[in-house]
N, C-alpha and C positions, 0 to 999 in steps of 0.2 A: 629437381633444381630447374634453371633456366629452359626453354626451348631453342633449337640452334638458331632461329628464327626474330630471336626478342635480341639488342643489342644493350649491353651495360657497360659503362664506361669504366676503363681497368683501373680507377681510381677508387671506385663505387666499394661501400663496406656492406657487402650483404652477408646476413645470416645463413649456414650450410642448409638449413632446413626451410628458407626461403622458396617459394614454386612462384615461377616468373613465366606469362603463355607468351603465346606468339606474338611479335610485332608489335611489341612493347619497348619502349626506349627511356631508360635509366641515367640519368646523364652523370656527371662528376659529383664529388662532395655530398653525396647521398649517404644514408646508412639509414639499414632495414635490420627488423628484428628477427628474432626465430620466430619459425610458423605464420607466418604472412603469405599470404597466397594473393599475388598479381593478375588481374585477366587481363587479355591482349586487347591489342590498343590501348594501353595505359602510356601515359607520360608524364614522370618524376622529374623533374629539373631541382638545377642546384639549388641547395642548400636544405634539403628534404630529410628530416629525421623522423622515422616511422617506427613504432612500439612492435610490439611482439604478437603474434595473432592474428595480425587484422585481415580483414578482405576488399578488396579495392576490386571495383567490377570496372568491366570497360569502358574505356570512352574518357575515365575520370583523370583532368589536370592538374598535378599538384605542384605547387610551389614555383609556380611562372614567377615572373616580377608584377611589383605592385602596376594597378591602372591609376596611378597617383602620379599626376606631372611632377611632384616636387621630388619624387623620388632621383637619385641621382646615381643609384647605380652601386650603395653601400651594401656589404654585407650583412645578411637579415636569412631567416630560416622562418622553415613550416613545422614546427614540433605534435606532432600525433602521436598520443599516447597507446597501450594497450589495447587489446580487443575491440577496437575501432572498426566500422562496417560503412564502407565508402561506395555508394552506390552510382551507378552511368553516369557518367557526364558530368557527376558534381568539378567544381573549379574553386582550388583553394592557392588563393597569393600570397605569397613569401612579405614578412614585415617591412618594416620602413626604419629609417632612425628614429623613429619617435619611440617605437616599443623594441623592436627590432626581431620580432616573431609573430609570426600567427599560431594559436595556440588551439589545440583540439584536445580535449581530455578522454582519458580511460573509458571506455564503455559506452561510448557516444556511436550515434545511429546518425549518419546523413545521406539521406535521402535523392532520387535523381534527379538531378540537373539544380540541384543546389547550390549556391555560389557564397564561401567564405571570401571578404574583400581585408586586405591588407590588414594585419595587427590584431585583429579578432581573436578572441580570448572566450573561448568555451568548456565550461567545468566539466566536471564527469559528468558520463550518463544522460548527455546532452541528446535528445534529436529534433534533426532540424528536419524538417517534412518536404515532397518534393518542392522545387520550384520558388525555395523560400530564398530572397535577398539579404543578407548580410552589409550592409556596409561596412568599411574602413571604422576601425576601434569601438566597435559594438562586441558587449561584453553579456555571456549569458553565465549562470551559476550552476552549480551543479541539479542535476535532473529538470531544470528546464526544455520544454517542447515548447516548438515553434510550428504552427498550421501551414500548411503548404499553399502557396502563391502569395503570403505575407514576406515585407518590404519593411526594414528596419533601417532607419536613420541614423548616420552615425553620429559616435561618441554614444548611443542607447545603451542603457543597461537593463538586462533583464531579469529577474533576482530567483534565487533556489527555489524550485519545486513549484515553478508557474509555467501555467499552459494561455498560450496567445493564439486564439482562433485561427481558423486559416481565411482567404486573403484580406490581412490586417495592414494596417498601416501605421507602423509604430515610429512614434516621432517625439513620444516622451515615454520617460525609464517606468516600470512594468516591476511595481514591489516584490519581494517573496511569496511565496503562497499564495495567490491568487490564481483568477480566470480574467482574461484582458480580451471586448472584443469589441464590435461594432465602429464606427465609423462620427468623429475623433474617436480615437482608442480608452474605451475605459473600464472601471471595473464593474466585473461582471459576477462578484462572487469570489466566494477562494473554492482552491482546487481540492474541496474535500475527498475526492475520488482517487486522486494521485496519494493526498496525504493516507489515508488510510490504506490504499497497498502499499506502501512503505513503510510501513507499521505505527502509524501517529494513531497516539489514544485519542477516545471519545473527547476527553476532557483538553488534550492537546489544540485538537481540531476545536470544540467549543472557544476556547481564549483566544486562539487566530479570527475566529469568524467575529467575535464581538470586539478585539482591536478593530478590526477593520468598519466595524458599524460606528467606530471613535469617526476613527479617519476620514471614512467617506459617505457616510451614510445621515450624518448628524448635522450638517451646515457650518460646524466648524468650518474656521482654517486651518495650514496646514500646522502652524506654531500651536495654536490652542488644541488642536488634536494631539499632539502629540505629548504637548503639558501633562493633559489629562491621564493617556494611556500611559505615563510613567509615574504618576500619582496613585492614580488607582490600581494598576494591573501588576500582580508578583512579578518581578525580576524572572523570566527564564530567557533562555535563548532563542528561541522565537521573538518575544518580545523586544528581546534587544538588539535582533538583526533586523528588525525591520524601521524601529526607530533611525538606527545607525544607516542601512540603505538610504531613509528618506532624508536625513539630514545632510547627507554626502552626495544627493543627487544634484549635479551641474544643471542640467536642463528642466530639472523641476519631471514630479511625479503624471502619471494620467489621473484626469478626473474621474470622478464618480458619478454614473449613469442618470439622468433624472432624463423622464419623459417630458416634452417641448410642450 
């Protein structure tokens, strides 16, 4: 359990099989799961809800108040799911009223000195790589990677099973299944490397890659691409999440790479 060294506030709901090191400080209105292991110098503040598992290495801040002037001091929480792996220095801020959480999913990797900013919403299996920026309400899908010293804009969404180069500059939403890089952000390919260790067939990967020669490889727009791929290409879910991502995107999609 604790070291006599780390202090937690007699408020704090920590798990018996919780290990907390030295010089670590836990503050009120927290709750930790079984088998979570703390390293010292860690600092939880309120409103910090942590899964069962995970390992937070030193240096890492969770659930400060948002760097949002408009925030006014409302109750808002950091919810980290399961088997979570919190490396140095990462910094994660507690929501706002707008969402009123920042959200870390189950099996997520973030990397040191990574920074989740206010309301952030990331699915399982998520890793963000060192040094990567988060903005306020940028939202990534489950097994999305983020390249390390890349700077996401908020309100971004990043969608399932896409890997974004590292230092990117993402300032428009980043489809499912793809590769997102270069500088404006665009595509670079889908993530057949990812999809295939996660078990997507030949023939899975084949229809991802030729939607996407619709969408962005053909000089369509984005309405006449999309006509098409639901014309021509069977119903599965692939197809239909990525439709549904792009017709739902606030800030409009990245382009598609063409040489100057």
């Amino acid at each position: 359990m604790n070291q006599p060294l780390a202090y937690v506030h007699p408020s704090a709901k920590i798990a018996n099989t919780v290990v907390i090191e030295p010089f670590t400080t836990i503050h009120k209105n927290v709750v930790i799961g079984e088998g979570t292991w703390i390293g010292s110098n860690v600092t939880i503040m309120e409103g910090a809800r942590i899964g069962k598992n995970c390992r937070i290495f030193p240096g890492a801040v969770i659930s400060a108040i948002p760097q949002d002037l408009k925030f006014e001091g409302e109750d808002s929480t950091v919810q980290i799911g399961d088997n979570v792996i919190i490396r140095e220095f990462v910094t994660i801020n507690r929501g706002t009223k707008a969402l009123g959480k920042t959200i870390v999913g189950d099996n997520s990797l973030l990397m040191a000195t990574a920074h989740l900013a206010h309301d952030v919403v990331l699915g399982k299996n998520c890793i963000v790589v060192n040094g990567v920026l988060l903005a306020g309400h940028v939202e990534l899908g489950d097994w999305a990677i983020v390249g390390g010293l890349s700077a996401v804009q908020q309100f971004s969404k990043i969608g399932t099973h896409s890997f974004v180069g590292g230092g990117s500059l993402v300032r428009k939403d980043v489809p499912p299944y793809v590769k997102a890089a270069k500088e404006p952000i665009s595509y670079a390919g889908i993530n057949s490397i990812g999809l295939r260790r996660r078990g997507y067939s030949r023939d899975q990967i084949n229809d991802i890659q030729n939607i996407y020669r619709i969408l962005f490889q053909k000089n369509y727009n984005v309405s006449q691409a999309l006509e098409i791929i639901e014309t021509e290409f069977e119903a599965t879910q692939e197809r239909d999440e990525i439709i549904t991502f792009v017709r739902s995107s606030q800030s409009g999609i990245m382009k598609g790479f063409r040489l100057e």
